[in-house]
C-alpha positions in Angstrom: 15.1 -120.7 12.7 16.2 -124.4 14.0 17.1 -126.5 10.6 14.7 -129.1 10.7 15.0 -132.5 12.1 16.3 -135.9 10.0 12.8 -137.0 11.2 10.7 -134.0 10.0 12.6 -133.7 7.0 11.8 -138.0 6.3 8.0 -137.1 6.7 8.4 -134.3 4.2 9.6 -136.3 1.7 7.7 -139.6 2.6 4.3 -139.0 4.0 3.1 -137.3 1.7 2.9 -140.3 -0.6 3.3 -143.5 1.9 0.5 -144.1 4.8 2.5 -146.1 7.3 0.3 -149.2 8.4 0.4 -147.8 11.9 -1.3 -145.1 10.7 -4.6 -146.7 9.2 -7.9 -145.1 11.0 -9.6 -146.5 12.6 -13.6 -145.7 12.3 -15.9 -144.7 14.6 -19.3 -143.2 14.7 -21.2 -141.0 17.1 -24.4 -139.8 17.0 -25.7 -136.2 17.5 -29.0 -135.0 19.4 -31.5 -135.1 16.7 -30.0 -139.0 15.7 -28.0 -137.9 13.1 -25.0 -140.3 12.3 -21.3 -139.1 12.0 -18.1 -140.9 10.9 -15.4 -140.6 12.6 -12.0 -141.4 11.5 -9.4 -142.1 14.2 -5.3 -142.4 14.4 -4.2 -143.7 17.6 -0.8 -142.5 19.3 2.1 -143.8 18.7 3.3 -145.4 22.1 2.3 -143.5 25.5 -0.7 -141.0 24.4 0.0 -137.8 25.4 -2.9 -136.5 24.4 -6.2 -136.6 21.7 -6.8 -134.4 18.9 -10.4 -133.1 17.6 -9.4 -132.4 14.0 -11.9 -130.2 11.6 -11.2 -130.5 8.3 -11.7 -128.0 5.5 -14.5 -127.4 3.2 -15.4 -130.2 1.0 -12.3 -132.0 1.9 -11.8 -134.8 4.6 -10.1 -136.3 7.7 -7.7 -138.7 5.6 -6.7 -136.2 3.2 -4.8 -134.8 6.1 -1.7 -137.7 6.3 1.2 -135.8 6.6 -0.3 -133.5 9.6 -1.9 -137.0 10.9 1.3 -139.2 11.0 3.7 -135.9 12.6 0.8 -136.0 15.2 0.5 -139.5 15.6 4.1 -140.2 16.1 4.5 -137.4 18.5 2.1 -139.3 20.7 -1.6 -137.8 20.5 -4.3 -139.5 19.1 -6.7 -137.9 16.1 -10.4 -138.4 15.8 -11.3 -136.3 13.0 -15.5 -136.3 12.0 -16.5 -136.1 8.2 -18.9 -133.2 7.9 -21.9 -132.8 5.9 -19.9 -130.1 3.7 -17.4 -132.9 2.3 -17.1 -133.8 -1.7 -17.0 -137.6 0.0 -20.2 -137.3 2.6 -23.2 -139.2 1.0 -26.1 -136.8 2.4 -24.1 -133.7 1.0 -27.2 -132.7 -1.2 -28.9 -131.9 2.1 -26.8 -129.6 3.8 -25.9 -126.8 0.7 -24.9 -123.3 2.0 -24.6 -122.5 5.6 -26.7 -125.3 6.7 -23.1 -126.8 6.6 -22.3 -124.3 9.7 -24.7 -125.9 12.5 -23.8 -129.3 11.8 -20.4 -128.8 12.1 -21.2 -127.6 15.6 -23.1 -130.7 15.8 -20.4 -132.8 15.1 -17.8 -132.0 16.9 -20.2 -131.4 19.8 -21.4 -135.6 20.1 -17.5 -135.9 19.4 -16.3 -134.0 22.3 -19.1 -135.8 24.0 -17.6 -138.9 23.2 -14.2 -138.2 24.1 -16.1 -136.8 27.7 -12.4 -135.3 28.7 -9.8 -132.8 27.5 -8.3 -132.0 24.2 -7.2 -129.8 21.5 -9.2 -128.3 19.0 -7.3 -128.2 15.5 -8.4 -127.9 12.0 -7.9 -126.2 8.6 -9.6 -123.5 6.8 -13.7 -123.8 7.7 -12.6 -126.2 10.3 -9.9 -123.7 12.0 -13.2 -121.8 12.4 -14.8 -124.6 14.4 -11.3 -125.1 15.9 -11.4 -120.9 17.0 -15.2 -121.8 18.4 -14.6 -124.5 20.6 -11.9 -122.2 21.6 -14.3 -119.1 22.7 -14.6 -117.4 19.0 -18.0 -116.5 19.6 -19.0 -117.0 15.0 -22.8 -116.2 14.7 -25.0 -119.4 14.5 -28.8 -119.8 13.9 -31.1 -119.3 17.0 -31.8 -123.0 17.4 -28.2 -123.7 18.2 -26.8 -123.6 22.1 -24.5 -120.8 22.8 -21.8 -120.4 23.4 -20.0 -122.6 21.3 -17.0 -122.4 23.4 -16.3 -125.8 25.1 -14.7 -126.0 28.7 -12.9 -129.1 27.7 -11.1 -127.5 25.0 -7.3 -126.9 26.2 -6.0 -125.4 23.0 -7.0 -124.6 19.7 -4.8 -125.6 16.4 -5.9 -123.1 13.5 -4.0 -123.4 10.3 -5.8 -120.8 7.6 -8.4 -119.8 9.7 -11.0 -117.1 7.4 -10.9 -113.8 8.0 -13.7 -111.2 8.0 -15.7 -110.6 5.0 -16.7 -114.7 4.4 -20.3 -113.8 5.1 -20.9 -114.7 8.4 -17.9 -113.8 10.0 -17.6 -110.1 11.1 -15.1 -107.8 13.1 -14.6 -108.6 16.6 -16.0 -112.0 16.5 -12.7 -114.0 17.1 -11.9 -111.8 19.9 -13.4 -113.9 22.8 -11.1 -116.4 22.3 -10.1 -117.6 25.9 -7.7 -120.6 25.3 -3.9 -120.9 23.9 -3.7 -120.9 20.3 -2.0 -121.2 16.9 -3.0 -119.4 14.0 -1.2 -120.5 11.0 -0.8 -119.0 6.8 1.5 -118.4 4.4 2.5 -115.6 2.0 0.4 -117.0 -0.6 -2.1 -118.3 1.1 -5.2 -116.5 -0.8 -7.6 -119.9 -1.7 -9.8 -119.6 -5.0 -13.2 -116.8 -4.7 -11.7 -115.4 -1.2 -12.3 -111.8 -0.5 -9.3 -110.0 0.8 -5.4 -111.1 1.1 -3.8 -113.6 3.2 -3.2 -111.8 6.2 -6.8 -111.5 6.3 -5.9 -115.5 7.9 -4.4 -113.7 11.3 -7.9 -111.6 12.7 -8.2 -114.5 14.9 -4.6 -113.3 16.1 -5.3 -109.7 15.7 -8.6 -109.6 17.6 -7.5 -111.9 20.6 -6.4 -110.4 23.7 -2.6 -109.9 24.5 -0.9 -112.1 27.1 -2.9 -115.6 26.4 -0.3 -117.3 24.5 -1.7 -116.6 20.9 0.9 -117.4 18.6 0.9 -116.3 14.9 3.2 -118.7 12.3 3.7 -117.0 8.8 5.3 -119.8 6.6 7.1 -117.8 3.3 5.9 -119.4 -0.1 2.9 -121.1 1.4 -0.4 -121.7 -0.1 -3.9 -122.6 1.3 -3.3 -126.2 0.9 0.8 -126.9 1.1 0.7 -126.9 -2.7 -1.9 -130.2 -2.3 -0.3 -131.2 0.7 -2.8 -130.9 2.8 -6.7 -131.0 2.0 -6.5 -130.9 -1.7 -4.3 -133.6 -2.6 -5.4 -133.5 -6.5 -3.9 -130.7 -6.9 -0.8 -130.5 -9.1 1.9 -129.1 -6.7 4.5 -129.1 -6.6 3.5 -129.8 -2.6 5.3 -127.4 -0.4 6.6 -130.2 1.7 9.5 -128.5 4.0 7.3 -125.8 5.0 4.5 -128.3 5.8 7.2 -130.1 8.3 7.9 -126.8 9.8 4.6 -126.1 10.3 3.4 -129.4 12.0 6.9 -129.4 14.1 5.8 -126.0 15.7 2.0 -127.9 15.9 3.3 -130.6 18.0 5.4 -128.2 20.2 2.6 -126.0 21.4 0.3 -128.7 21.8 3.7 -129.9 24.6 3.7 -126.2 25.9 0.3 -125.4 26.0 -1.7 -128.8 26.3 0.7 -130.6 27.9 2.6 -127.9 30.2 5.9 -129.1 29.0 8.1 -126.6 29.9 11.0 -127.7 27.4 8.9 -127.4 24.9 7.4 -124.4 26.0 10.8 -123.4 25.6 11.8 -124.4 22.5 9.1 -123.0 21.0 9.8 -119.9 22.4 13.1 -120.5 20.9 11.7 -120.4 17.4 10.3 -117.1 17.6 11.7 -114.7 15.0 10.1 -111.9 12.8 11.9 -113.0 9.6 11.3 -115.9 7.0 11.0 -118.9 6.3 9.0 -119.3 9.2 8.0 -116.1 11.0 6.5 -117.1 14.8 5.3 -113.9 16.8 3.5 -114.5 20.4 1.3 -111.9 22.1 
């Protein structure tokens, strides 16, 4: 494993805390089908964009409490637009989505979004939003009858999946992650098993178990990592301590695929090649 950059290790110890002024979002708002409005929050690049980011966020979390992932992807030159679902502890109309009415307006969302962005880009996200991230990738998750299939979406070039779930969430079942047709990362850790999850955390790789060899799936397994970075990510009320260097590590290798397999940059393609290895801190296996 490369020891990490004087940069990478600056946003470990720094962004966590500090947002950079460059950094403020931006808001936007798009509308879906049936009229319904959704924020938007947006980073821009830093400098020449090199590409755009649609970022799902986790249950009941939301886009901003994302920074540290944010500014790494910011800086290295793609822009974020990152919707507030229905499901978040900070959406006002939260009463009316409880349950898995949640699920179909998350495919709303990101749907007017894409729509908005009308050209390519990667799907990312964390936890329930690596889901959407997997679907707009070809994951083929089951959704009510009224919603369009498939939720895969053409202009998708790569999907970003840190802590995807695994099988047994009610709604997810064997097999379903195996259409996958783009690139992808699929990232957990070691002790990445959130509060009332059935299972253990390698339950967080079926999207990279199920997927079909030779597609450029990747499969990051960061050593004394948690669901949330220790608060770094998603959860930032929690107590910590926030798992900081791994979190660098882990958006380092983000902005490297997106190069590889966004981008077709072939020195980053091979640099991240370079990082493969089956041992800790940061195990990296491609199939």
């Amino acid at each position: 494993m490369a020891p990490l950059s004087r940069r990478l290790f600056l946003l470990s110890a720094t962004a966590l805390t500090v947002l950079p002024a460059w950094a403020a979002p931006a808001d936007l708002t798009v509308k879906t089908p049936s009229g319904r409005a959704v924020s938007v929050s947006v980073w821009k690049a830093v400098g020449t964009e090199a590409g755009r980011i649609l970022f799902s966020h986790g249950a009941l979390s939301a886009p901003w409490k994302y920074q540290p992932l944010v500014d790494a992807w910011t800086k290295a030159g793609y822009s974020v637009y990152a919707p507030l679902h229905v499901d978040s502890a900070d959406h006002p109309d939260r009463a009316s989505f409880q349950g898995l009415a949640s699920w179909p307006a998350r495919i709303e969302d990101v749907r007017a979004l894409a729509d908005h962005l009308n050209g390519p880009y990667i799907a990312a996200g964390h936890s329930y939003g690596a889901l959407v991230a997997l679907c707009l990738g070809g994951s083929a998750i089951a959704v009510p009858p009224e919603v369009k299939t498939p939720l895969r979406d053409p202009r998708a070039l790569v999907s970003l999946a840190f802590s995807p779930p695994g099988a047994g969430m009610g709604f997810i079942k064997a097999g379903d992650y195996a259409p996958l047709a783009v690139p992808a990362l699929i990232q957990t850790g070691d002790k990445d098993v959130p509060p009332g999850q059935v299972g253990d955390w390698q339950s967080h790789l079926l999207p990279y178990d199920e997927a079909a060899p030779g597609g450029n799936r990747y499969a990051l397994v960061l050593d004394g990592v948690d669901h949330y970075f220790g608060g770094g990510i998603c959860r930032p009320e929690l107590p910590g301590p926030v798992q900081a260097e791994q979190l660098a590590i882990a958006a380092d290798l983000s902005v490297l695929f997106m190069r590889a397999h966004a981008s077709g940059d072939k020195k980053a393609l091979a640099a991240l090649n370079g990082r493969l290895s089956d041992k800790g801190p940061a195990r990296l296996t491609v199939k």
